[in-house]
ZAMARGU-4260 file (C-alpha; in steps of 0.2 Angstrom, whole numbers, plus 5000, padded with zeros to 4 digits):
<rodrens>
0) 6042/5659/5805 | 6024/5661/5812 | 6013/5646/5816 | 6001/5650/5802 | 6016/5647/5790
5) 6024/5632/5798 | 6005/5625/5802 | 6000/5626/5784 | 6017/5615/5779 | 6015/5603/5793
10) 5997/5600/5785 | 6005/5599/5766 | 6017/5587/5773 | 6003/5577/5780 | 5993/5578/5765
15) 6008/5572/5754 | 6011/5556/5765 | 5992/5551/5763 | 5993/5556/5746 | 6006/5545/5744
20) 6000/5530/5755 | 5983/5531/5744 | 5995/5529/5728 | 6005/5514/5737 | 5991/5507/5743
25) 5983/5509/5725 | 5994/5499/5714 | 5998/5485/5727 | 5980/5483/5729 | 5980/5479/5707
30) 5996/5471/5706 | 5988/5457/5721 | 5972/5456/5710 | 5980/5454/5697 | 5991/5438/5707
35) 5975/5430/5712 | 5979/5438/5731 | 5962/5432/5744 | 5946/5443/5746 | 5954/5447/5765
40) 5970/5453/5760 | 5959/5463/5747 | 5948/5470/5757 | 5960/5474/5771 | 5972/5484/5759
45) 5955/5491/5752 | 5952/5498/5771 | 5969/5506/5772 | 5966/5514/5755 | 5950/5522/5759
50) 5957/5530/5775 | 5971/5535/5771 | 5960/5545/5756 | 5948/5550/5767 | 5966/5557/5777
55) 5971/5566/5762 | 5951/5573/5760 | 5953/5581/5780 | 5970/5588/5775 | 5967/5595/5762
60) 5951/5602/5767 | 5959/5610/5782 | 5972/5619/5772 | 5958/5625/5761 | 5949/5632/5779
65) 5965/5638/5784 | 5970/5647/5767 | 5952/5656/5772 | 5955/5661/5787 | 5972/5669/5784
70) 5965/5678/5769 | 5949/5685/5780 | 5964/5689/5795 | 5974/5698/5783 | 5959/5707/5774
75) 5954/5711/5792 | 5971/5718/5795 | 5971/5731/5780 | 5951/5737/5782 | 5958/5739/5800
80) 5975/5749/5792 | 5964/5760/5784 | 5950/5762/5795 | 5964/5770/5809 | 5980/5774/5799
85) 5979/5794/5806 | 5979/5786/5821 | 5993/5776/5819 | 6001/5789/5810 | 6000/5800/5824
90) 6005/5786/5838 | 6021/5784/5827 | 6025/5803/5827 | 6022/5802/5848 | 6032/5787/5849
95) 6046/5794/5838 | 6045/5811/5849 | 6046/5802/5864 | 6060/5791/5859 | 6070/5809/5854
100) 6065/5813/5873 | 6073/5802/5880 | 6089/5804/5871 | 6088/5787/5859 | 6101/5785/5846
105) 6093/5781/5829 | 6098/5762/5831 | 6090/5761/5848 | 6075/5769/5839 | 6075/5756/5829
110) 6074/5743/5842 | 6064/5750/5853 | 6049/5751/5838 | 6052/5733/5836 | 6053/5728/5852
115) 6037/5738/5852 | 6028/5727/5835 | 6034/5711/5847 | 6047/5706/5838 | 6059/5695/5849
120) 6078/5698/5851 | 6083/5686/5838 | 6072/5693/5826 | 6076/5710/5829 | 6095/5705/5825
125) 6090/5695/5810 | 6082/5710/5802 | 6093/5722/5808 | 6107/5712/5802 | 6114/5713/5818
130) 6120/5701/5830 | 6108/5695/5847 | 6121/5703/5858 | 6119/5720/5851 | 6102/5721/5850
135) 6100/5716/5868 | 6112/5729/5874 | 6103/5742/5863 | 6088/5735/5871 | 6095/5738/5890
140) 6098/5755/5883 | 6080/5758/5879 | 6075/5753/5894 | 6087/5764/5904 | 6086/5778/5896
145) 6069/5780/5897 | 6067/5772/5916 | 6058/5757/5911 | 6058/5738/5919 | 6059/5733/5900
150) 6047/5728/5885 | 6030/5726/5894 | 6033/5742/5903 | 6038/5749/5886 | 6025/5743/5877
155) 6011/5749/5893 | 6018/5767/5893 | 6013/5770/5876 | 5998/5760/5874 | 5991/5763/5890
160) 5980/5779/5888 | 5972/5770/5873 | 5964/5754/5878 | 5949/5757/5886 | 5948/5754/5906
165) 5939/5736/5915 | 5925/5745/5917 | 5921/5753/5899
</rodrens>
């Protein structure tokens, strides 16, 4: 799962425990009132119940900031899509070429493209429905077929000629 998934329920999960210290909090503080408690122990449970709404404000304040964010990455990601899909289409078609160079079996294909997206090993098997072991050995295949050290070398020989140089 990505951080920006697991992130966004750790701050849920934080939001519900102030929400629910803030409801706590709430109806001890009438039920004492209500038993004649002293103007310290008042005040003092007053205390925790403004923080802990003031915790539930930030939390919820930072989900709303990070709901943003993600919206703006993701629209970012499709102007971006759209802005280069010849190019991407193209790099697919080279990468798909290349991979028949080599001698690929379709399944090797397969991992190789997604060892190229960054997916890890466990990933790659959970999609594929496939078990870690085999992915790894079609991996090993990749990379021996095509003479590579392995997924940064992969990655390098076909991005390489794109990226612009230190100096640009």
């Amino acid at each position: 799962m990505s951080d920006d998934v697991s992130g966004r329920r750790g701050l849920l999960g934080i939001a519900a425990l102030f929400g629910a210290i803030a409801v706590f909090i709430g109806v001890d503080l009438i039920t004492d009132s209500g038993e004649g408690a002293g103007t310290l122990h008042l005040a003092s449970e007053l205390t925790v119940l403004v923080a802990a709404s003031f915790g539930l404000g930030a939390m919820l304040w930072r989900l709303g900031r990070l709901r943003q964010a993600l919206a703006e990455a993701r629209q970012d990601a499709g102007r971006w899509q759209v802005e280069n899909r010849d190019l991407v289409q193209g790099l697919g078609i080279a990468i798909a070429r290349q991979f028949a160079a080599w001698g690929l079996s379709d399944a090797e294909s397969d991992v190789g493209l997604l060892l190229l997206k960054g997916l890890s090993l466990k990933e790659i098997a959970d999609l594929r429905e496939t078990s870690e072991r085999t992915v790894r050995e079609q991996a090993r295949a990749v990379y021996r077929k095509s003479s590579l050290a392995g997924r940064n070398a992969l990655s390098a020989y076909f991005l390489e000629d794109l990226l612009p140089g230190a100096g640009v």
